[in-house]
N, C-alpha and C positions, 0 to 999 in steps of 0.2 A: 489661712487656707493651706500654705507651701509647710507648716509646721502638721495640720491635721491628717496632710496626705502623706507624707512622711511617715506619720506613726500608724495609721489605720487602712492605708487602702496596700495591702500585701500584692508582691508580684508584681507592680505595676513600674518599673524604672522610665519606659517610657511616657507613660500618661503621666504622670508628676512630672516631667522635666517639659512633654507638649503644652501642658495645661495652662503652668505657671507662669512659663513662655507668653503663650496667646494673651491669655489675662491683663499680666503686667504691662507688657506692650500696649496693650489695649486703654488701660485705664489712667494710665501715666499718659496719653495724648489726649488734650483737653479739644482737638480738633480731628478727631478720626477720618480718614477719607472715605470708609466705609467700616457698616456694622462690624462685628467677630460673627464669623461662620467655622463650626466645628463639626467635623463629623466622628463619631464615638461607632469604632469597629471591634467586632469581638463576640465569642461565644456567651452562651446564657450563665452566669456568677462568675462572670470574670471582673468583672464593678462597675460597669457604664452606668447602671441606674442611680447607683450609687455615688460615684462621681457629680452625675449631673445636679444632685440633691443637695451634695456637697457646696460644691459650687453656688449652687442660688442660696445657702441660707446664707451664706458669708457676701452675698452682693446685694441682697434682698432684704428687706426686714420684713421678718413672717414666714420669709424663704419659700417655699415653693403654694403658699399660700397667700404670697403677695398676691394683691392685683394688678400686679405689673408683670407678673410670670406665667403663661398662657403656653400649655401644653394640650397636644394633638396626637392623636393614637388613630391610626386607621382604619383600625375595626372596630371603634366605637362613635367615629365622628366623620370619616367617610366608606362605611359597609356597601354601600351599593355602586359598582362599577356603569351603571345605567344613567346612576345620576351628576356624572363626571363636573360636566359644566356649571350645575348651578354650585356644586362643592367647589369650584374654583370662584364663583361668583364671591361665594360667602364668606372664605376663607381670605381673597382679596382686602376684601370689605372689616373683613374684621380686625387685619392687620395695620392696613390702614387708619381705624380708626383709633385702635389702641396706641401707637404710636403716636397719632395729633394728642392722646392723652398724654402721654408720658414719651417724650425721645428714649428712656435710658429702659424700654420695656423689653423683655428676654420672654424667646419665641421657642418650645422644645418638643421635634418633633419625634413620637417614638414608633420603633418598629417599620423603621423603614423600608426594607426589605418585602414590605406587606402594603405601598402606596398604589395604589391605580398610576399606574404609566401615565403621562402630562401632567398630571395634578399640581406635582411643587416646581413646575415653571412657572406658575403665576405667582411665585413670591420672586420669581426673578430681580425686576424693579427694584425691591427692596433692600438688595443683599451687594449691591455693587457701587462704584464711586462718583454718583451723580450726588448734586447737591439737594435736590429737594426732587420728590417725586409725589405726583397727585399733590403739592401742596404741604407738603409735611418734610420736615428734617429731619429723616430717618437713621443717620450714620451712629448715633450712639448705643444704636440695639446690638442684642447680642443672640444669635441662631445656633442652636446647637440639633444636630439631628444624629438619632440613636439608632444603631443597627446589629442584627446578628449576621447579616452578610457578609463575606470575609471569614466568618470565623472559621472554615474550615480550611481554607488555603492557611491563615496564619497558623494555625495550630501542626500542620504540615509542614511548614517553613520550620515550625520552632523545634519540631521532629527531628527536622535535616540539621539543624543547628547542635539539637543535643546531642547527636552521633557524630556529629564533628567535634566535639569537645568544645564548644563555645559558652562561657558565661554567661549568666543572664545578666548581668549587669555591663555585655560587651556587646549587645544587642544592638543593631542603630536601625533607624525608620528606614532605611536605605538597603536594609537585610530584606523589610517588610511589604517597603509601599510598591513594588511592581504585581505581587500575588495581590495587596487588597485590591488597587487598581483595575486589576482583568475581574475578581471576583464581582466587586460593588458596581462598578461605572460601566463595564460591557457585557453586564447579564441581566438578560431581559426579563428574567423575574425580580429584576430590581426595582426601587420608585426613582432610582435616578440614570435609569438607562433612558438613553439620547437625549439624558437630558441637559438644558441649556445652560443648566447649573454647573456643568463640570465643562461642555466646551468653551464656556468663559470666563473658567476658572475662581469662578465664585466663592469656594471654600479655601477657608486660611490654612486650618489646621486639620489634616485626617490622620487621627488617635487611634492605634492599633492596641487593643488591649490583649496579654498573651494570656494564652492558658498558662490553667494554676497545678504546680507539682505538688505532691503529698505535705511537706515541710512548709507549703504555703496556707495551705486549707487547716496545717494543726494552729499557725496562726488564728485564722479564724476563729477556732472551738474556741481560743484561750482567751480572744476578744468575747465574745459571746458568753462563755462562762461568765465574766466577769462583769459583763451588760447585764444578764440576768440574773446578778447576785449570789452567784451561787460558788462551790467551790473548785480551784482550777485543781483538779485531780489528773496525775501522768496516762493512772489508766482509762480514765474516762475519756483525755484526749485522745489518746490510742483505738480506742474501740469505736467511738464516733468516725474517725479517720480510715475506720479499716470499713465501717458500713458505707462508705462512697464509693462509687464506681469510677475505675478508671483507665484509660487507654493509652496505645495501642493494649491490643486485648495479650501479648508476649507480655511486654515489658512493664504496663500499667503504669507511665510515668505521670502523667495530669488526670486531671477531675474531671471527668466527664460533664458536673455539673457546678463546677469552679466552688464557689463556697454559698451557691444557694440557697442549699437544702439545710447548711448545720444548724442553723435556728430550730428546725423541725425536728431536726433526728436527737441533738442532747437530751430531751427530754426521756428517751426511749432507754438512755441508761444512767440514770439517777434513782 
């Protein structure tokens, strides 16, 4: 895992050194006090999905195909704001149950910025350092929740950082974590505003992922060429690289849409 995220997830100094961190810690104690709670911050292709995929194939066999890895999306599995209670009923229930199946089951919530307010306090119980709850020994799961909240304060931060002359590899979480803070946990279009989850400090690790610079996205092309067989040509990374849009709208320094799109767009000049 710490060798594939080194070679393939560009940009990311921090998320490789959080990840690796939580992980190891985690799996190296044969008696955890409690689960791993992650929370994965960051604009759209900047890698959280990718990361998280990352991750489960290498602890997972089948990887996110296990049935041990149990992923929630909010607009497809709680759409109606009406029906709050019985979605926290369910979702209880099902966490619950999966875990008497398996202790060592990984739970990944996405798009959290998009949860009905109360919802993921009823996974509360689950995520904290009691020994058995309902019955079950739940400390060897693993909680990872996905969000675009944050992204625009970090991309702001990383702003103020590059007109200071700061390296990205001189970047620390400590530059970061008070923007995603106010961003994610005290904005009430969030799913984890007042929630019980952050005044009890429930989450281990909150992974700030930064926007991606030009030299980071030609990365990408060159992975991708070479994913889809094809040939790594200078101008062809060039020209895919200059079809992305990027911000501030002066300077143009990152990707507006980190390295989402380059799968789509190579094709367009072959």
């Amino acid at each position: 895992l710490e060798c594939d995220l080194a070679v393939n997830l560009v940009g990311q100094p921090l998320v490789r050194q959080q990840v690796m961190k939580g992980v190891r810690e985690f799996l190296k104690n044969q008696n955890p006090e409690k689960p791993l709670v992650m929370s994965f911050h960051g604009s759209t292709g900047t890698g959280k999905t990718y990361v998280t995929s990352m991750l489960i194939h290498y602890l997972f066999q089948g990887g996110l195909e296990s049935p041990y890895v149990h992923q929630f999306s909010p607009t497809v599995h709680f759409p109606h704001a009406e029906r709050i209670e019985q979605y926290k009923e369910s979702l209880k229930s099902w966490i619950q149950g999966n875990l008497t199946n398996c202790g060592r089951s990984a739970f990944l919530f996405d798009e959290m910025d998009k949860m009905h307010q109360g919802l993921i306090d009823v996974i509360m119980p689950f995520l904290g350092p009691s020994w058995v709850v309902y019955g079950t020994n739940y400390r060897k799961a693993i909680f990872i929740f996905v969000s675009n909240a944050g992204g625009e304060q970090i991309n702001e931060m990383m702003l103020n950082l590059w007109h200071a002359h700061k390296d990205w590899e001189e970047i620390s979480l400590q530059d970061l974590e008070p923007a995603i803070s106010k961003a994610v946990f005290e904005n009430p279009q969030s799913g984890f505003w007042k929630s019980g989850i952050i005044n009890e400090r429930l989450i281990d690790f909150v992974v700030p992922f930064l926007p991606l610079k030009r030299h980071h996205v030609k990365q990408c092309i060159v992975s991708e060429l070479i994913q889809q067989g094809l040939e790594v040509r200078s101008g062809v990374i060039q020209e895919v690289a200059d079809s992305i849009p990027y911000f501030p709208e002066e300077e143009k320094i990152f990707s507006s849409t980190g390295c989402k799109s380059v799968a789509s767009r190579i094709i367009f000049f072959f």
